[in-house]
N, C-alpha and C positions, 0 to 999 in steps of 0.2 A: 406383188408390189403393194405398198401401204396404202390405205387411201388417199392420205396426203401428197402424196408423190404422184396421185394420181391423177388428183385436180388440183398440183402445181402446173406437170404436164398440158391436162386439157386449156388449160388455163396459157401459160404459153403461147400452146400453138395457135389458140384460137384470137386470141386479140395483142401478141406481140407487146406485153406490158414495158411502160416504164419505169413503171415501178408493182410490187405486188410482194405483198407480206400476207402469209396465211396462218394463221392459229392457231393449233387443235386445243380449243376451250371445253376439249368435255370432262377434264380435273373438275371444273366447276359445276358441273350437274349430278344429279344422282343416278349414273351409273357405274359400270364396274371399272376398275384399274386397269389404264392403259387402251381405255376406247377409243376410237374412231369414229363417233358421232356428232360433236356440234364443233363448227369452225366459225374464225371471223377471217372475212377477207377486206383487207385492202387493198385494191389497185387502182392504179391513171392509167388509161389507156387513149390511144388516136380515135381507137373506134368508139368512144363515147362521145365524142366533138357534138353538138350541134344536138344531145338526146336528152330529154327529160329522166329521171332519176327514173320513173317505170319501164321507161324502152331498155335504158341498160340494166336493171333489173333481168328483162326479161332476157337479156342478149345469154346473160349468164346461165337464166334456169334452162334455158334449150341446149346452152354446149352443153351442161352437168346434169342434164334430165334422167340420165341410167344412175348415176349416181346418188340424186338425189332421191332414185324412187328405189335406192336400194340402201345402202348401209349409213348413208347421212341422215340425220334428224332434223337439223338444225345448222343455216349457214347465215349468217350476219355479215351483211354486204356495205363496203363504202366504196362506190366506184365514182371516179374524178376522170376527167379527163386533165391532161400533162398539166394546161394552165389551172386549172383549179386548183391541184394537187400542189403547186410552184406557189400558189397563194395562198393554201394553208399552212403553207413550210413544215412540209410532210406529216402532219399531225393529223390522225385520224379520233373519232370518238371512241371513246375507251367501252367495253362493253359492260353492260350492270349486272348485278349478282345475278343468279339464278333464284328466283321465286319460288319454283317447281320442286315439287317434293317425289317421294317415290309411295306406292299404294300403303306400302307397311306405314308410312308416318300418316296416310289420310283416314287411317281406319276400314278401308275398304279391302272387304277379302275379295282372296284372286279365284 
């Protein structure tokens, strides 16, 4: 299974979104063709109700922790719960270029 499909899956089961779009953004980094390594998530979900931006942060790195400690790099999170999400009229922030270079462009031999 892809890893996308993986942690749409984990992502599912674990907070029953009402919404969730997920992005595999690693075109935009300096890695190889066709990676699996930095995603943007957007989701609303019920189980954010009532959480500071750190608690559901963190709701996320514990369902995705094998995940994240294995073929992910990089996950870019905007988690709402339904009415927030209903009052941004589904618009999430767009993510910004990648900065990040790879060692051949910094000079540093491997």
């Amino acid at each position: 299974m892809r890893v996308q499909e993986q942690l749409e899956t984990q992502l599912q089961a674990a907070f029953s979104p009402q919404w969730l779009e997920l992005a595999n953004e690693s075109h935009m980094h300096s890695v190889p063709a066709n990676s699996e390594t930095h995603f943007r998530l957007v989701m609303a979900s019920s189980a954010f109700e009532g959480k500071r931006a750190v608690a559901r942060h963190q709701l996320v790195y514990k369902e995705l922790a094998a995940l994240l400690a294995g073929p992910i790099h990089a996950l870019a999170m905007h988690l709402y719960d339904p009415r927030e999400w209903q009052e941004r009229t589904h618009e999430a922030p767009a993510s910004p270029d990648c900065l990040g270079g790879s060692k051949a462009d910094s000079g540093a031999k491997p």
